[in-house]
C-alpha positions as CSV (number, residue, x, y, z in Angstrom):
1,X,-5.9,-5.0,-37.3
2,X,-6.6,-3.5,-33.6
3,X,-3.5,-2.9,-32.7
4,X,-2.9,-0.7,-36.1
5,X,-6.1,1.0,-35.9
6,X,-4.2,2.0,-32.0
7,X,-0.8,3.0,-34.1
8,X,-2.5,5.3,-36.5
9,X,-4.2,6.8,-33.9
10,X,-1.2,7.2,-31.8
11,X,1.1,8.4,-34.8
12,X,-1.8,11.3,-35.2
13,X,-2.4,12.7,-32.0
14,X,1.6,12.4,-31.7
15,X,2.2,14.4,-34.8
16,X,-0.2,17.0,-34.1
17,X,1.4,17.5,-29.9
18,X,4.4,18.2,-32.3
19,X,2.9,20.2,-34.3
20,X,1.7,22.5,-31.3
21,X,5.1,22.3,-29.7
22,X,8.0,25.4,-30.9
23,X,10.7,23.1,-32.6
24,X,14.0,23.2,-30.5
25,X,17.0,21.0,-30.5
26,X,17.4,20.1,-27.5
27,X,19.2,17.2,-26.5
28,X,19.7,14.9,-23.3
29,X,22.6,16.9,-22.0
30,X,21.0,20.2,-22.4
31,X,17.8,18.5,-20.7
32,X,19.9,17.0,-17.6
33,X,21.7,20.1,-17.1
34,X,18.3,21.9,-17.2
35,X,16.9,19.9,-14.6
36,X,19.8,20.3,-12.7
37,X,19.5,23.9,-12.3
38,X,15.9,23.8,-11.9
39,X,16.7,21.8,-8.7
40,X,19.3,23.8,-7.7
41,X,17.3,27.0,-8.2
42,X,14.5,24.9,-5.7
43,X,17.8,24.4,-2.9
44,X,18.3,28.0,-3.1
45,X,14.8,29.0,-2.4
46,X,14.9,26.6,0.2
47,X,18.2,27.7,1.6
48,X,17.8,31.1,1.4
49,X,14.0,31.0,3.4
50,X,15.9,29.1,6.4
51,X,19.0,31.9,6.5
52,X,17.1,35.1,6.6
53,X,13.6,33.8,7.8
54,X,13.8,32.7,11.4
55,X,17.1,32.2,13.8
56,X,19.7,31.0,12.0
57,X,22.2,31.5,15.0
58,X,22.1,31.6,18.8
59,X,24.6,31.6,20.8
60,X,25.5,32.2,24.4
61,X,28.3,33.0,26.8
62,X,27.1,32.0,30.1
63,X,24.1,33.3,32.6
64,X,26.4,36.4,33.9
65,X,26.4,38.0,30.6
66,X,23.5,40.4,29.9
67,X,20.5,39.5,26.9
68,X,21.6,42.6,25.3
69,X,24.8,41.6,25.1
70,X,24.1,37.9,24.2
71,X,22.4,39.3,21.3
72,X,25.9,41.5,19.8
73,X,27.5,37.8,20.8
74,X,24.9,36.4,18.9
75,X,25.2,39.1,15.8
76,X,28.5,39.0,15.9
77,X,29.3,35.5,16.1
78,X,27.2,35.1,12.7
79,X,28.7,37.9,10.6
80,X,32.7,36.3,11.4
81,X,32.5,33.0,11.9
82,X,32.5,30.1,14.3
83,X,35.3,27.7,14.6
84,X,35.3,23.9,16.2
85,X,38.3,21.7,17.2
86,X,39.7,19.4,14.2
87,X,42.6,17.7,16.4
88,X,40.5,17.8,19.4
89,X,40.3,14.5,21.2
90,X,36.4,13.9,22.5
91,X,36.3,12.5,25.9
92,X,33.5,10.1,26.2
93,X,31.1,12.6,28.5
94,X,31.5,15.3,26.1
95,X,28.2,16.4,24.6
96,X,29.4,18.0,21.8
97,X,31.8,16.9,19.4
98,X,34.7,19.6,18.4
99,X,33.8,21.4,21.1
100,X,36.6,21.7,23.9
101,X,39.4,24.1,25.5
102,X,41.1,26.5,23.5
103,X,44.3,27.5,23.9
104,X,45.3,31.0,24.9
105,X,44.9,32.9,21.6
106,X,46.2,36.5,20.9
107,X,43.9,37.1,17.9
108,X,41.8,39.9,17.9
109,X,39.5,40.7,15.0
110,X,40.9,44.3,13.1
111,X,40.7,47.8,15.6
112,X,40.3,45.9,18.7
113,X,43.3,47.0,20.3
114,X,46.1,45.8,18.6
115,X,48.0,45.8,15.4
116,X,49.4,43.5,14.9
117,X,47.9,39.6,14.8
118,X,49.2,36.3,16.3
119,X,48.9,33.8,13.4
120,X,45.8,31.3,14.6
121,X,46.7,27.8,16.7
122,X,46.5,24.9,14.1
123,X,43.5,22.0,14.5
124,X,41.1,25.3,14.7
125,X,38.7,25.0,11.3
126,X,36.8,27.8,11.1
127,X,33.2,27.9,9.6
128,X,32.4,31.1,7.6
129,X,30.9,29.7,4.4
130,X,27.2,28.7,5.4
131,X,26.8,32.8,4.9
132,X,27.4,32.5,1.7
133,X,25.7,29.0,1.2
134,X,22.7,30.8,-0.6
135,X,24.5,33.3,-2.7
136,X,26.9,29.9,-3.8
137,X,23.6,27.8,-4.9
138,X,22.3,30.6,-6.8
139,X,25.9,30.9,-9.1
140,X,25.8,27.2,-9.9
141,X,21.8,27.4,-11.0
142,X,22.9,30.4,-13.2
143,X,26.1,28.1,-14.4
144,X,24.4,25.2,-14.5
145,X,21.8,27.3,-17.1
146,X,24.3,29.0,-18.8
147,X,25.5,26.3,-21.8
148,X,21.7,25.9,-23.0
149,X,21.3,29.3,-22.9
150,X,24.2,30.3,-24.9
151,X,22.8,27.4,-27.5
152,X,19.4,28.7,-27.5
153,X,21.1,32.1,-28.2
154,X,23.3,30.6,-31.6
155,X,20.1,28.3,-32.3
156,X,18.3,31.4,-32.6
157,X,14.9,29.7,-34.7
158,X,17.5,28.0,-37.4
159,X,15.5,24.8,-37.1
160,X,12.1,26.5,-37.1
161,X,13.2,28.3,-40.3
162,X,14.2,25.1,-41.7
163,X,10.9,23.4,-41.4
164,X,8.8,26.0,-42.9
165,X,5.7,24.6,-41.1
166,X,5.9,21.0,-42.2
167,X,6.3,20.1,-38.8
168,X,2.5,21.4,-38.7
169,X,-0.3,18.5,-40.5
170,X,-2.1,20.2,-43.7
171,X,-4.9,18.9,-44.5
172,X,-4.6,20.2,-48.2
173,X,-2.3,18.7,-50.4
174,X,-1.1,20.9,-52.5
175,X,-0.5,23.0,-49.3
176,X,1.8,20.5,-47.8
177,X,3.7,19.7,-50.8
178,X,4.8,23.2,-51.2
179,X,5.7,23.4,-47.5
180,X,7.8,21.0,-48.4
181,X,9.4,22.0,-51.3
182,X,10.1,25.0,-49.5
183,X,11.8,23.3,-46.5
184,X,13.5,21.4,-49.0
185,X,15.3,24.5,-50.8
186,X,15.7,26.2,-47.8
187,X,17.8,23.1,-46.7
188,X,19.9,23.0,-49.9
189,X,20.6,26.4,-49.5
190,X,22.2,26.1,-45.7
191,X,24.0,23.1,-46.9
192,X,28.0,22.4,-45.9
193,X,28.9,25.6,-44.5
194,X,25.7,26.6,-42.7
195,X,24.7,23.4,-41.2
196,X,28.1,22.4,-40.5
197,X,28.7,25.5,-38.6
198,X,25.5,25.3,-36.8
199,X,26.7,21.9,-35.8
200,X,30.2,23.4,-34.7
201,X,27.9,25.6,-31.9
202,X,25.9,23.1,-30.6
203,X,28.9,20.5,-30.0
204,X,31.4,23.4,-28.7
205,X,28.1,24.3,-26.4
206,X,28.0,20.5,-25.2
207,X,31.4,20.7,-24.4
208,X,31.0,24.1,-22.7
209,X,28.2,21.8,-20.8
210,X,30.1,18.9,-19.7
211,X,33.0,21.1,-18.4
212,X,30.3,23.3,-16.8
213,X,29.4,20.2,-14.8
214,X,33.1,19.0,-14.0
215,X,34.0,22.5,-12.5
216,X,31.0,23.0,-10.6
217,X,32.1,19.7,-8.7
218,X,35.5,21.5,-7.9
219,X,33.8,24.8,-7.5
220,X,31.7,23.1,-5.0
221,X,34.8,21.3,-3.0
222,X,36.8,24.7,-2.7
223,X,34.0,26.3,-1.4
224,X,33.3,23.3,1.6
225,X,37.0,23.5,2.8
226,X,37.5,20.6,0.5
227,X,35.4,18.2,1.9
228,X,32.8,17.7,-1.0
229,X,33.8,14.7,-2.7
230,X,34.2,12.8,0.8
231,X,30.9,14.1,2.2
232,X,28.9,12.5,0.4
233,X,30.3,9.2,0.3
234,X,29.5,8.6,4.7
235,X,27.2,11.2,4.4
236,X,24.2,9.0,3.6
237,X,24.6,6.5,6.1
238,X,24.2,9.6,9.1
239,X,20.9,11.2,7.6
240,X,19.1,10.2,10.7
241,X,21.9,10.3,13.2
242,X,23.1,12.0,16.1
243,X,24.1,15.6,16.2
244,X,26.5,15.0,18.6
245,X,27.9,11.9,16.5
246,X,31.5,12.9,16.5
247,X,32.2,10.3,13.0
248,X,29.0,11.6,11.3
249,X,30.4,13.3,8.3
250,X,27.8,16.1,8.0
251,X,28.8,17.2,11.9
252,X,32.2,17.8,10.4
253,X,31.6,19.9,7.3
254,X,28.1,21.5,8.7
255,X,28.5,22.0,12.6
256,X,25.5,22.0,14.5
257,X,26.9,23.7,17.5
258,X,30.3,25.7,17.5
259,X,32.4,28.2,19.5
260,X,33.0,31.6,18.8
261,X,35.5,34.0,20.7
262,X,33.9,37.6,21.7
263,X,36.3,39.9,22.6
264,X,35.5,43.4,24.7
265,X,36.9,45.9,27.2
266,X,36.9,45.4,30.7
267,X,36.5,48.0,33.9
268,X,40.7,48.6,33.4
269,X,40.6,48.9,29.5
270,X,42.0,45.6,28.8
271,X,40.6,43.6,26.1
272,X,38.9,40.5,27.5
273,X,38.2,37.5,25.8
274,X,34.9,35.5,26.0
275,X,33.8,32.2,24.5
276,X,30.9,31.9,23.4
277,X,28.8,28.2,22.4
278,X,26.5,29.1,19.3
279,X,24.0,26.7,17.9
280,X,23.5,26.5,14.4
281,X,19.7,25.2,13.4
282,X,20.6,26.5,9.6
283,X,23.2,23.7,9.0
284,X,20.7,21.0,9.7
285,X,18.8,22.0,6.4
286,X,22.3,23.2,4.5
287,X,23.2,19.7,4.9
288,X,20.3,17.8,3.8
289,X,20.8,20.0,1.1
290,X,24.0,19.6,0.0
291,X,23.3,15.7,0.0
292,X,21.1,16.1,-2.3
293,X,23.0,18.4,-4.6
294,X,26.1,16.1,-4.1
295,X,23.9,13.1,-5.7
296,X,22.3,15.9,-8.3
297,X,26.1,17.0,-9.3
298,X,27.6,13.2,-9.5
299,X,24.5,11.9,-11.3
300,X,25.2,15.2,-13.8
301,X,28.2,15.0,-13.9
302,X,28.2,11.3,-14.8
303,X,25.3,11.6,-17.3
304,X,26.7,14.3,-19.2
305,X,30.4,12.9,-19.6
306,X,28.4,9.8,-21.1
307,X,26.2,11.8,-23.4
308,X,29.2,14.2,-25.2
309,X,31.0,10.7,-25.7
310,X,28.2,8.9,-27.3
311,X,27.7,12.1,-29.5
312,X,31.5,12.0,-30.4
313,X,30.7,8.5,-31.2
314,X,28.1,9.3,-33.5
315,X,30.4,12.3,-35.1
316,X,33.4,10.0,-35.3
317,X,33.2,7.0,-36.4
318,X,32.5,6.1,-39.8
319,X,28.8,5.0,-40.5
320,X,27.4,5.4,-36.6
321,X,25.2,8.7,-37.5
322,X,24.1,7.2,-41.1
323,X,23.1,4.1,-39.4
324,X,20.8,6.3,-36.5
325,X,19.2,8.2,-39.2
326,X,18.7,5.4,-41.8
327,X,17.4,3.3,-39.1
328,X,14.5,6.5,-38.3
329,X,13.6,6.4,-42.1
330,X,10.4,5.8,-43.6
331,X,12.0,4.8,-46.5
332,X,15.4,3.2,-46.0
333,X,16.6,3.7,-49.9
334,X,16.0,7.3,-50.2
335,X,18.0,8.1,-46.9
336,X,20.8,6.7,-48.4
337,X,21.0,8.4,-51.4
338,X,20.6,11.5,-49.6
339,X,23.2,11.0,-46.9
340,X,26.1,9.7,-49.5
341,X,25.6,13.8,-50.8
342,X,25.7,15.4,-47.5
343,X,28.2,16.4,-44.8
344,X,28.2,15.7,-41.0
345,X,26.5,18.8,-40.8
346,X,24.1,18.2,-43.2
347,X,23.1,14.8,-41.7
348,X,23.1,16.7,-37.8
349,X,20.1,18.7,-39.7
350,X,18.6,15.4,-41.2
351,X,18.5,13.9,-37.8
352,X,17.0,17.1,-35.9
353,X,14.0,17.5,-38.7
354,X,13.7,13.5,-38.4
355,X,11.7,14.6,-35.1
356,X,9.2,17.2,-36.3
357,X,8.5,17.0,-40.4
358,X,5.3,15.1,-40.6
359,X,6.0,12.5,-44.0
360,X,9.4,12.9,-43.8
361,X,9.7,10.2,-46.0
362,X,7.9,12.8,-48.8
363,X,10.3,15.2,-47.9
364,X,13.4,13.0,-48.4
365,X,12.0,11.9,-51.7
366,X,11.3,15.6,-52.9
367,X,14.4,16.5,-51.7
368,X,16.3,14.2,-54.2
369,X,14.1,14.6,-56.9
370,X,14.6,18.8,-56.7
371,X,18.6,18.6,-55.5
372,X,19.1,15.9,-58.6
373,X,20.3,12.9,-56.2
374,X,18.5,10.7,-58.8
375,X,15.2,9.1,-58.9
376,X,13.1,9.0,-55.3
377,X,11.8,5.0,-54.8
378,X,9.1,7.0,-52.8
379,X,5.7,7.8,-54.8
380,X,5.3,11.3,-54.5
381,X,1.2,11.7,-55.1
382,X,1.4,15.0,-53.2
């Protein structure tokens, strides 16, 4: 007797949290994908305070070469790029890995000299992309945003319109039966076409989702040279090792420490070359980073695959959807009078106001006493 005085209590103060909340449908994918973006948008922030606040970049080209100097070197090195060895083979006493002798190289950057340009030694990977590491995060939160955005758009209210405020608790009666007769009109009224376009938007917006996730995987690999989908993998396992670990994963993609090639005139107007060894205390939070996003995206990616087939499940196979509504019911009977007369759209609509109506099982019954489904097993005493 307890324990049922706890579940009316509970049913109440959960009815009227719904009541205070704006109805929405929302589901698990949209939620996920949310979240995603929310922690993507908290990378960015992150990213972007550690790129423009603070040196991102210093570099140097040995103690002959003037601070002024080392500062264009330093400038410089950041706005091209910085390159480390791929073929390289590290001696044992090296202290940095990809780091070694470069072979002469007749590559100047554009009105240095020359017009024309020697194509680039192979095993040289240049790293240009951690420039553009913020602006990157900051497209995938706005993609990862974009599908529940675009369903909020087509939503548009069409569930708060269909409720008519009996997802709010009247305490008169005759209040709250004509809420719901209202609801229940307005609900014949959008029946078949209506609902089953409204359903059409919010799976096409799903599948906009789930795709949304898979690209941004590949979007996320093209933009890290290709490396994505390994990096994580070893990634994990170096967290708190060496920087100068030349099999740590996260050296490879993010260098701590690379070379860059400064070129100038000297005294006879020839055009010398310099290299210079630039540290690189930005890639050290870009990579904790992008472990973190790479769990985030294959979690996502994972999750929402799962959640458009179960949905397809639900759509597709004969009985799945009536059984997850039937089985929500007050009143078992009445839901299946109602869902032999309706269509998939009609029963995606059933479902969402499952959540929010307060005595759903009065609206089903008033709903096939004024549609003329037959005779409701449900007393309606207002």
């Amino acid at each position: 007797m307890i324990l049922n005085l706890f579940d009316g209590i509970k049913s109440a103060v959960g009815k009227q949290l719904t009541a205070n909340v704006k109805p929405n449908v929302d589901s698990a994918l949209f939620k996920s994908m949310k979240l995603a973006a929310a922690f993507t948008g908290m990378a960015f922030v992150l990213v972007t305070a550690r790129t423009y606040i603070g040196d991102n970049i210093d570099c140097t080209a040995g103690a002959a070469v003037k601070e002024e100097e080392t500062k264009a070197i330093t400038s410089y090195c950041f706005i091209t790029s910085t390159f480390t060895l791929s073929n390289f083979t590290l001696p044992a006493a090296s202290p940095h890995p990809g780091l070694g002798p470069v072979p002469h190289r007749e590559v100047f950057p554009p009105g240095i000299g020359v017009d024309s340009v020697v194509e680039e030694d192979e095993g040289v990977t240049f790293h240009a992309y951690y420039q553009w590491v913020p602006f990157m995060i900051a497209l995938q939160s706005v993609l990862l945003f974009l599908p529940t955005k675009i369903w909020q758009s087509k939503e548009d209210g069409h569930l708060e319109y269909l409720l008519c405020d009996t997802h709010k608790v009247h305490v008169n009666k005759e209040l709250a039966h004509a809420k719901r007769s209202q609801s229940v009109n307005v609900f014949n009224h959008s029946r078949n076409f209506s609902n089953g376009k409204y359903l059409a938007w919010f799976i096409m917006c799903e599948i906009l989702g789930c795709g949304f996730t898979i690209g941004n995987l590949f979007l996320t690999d093209a933009f890290l040279g290709g490396q994505f989908f390994d990096f994580g993998k070893g990634a994990l396992s170096y967290l708190t090792g060496s920087v100068t670990d030349p099999n740590n994963p996260l050296n490879i993609v993010f260098p701590k420490i690379g070379k860059c090639t400064w070129y100038k005139y000297g005294p006879s107007g020839s055009i010398v070359s310099m290299d210079a060894i630039c540290v690189l205390p930005l890639n050290i939070v870009n990579e904790k980073t992008y472990v973190v996003l790479w769990l985030t995206y294959i979690l996502l990616c994972a999750f929402t695959c799962a959640a458009l087939l179960y949905h397809f499940f639900l759509l597709l196979v004969p009985g799945r959807l009536d059984a997850l509504i039937t089985r929500r019911s007050e009143n078992k009977r009445d839901m299946k009078v109602v869902l032999k007369e309706c269509s998939k759209g009609d029963k995606f609509i059933l479902w969402c106001l499952q959540s929010y109506v307060v005595d759903f099982g009065k609206w089903t019954a008033q709903l096939i006493e004024e549609a003329g489904f037959g005779k409701p097993e449900f007393e309606l005493k207002n």
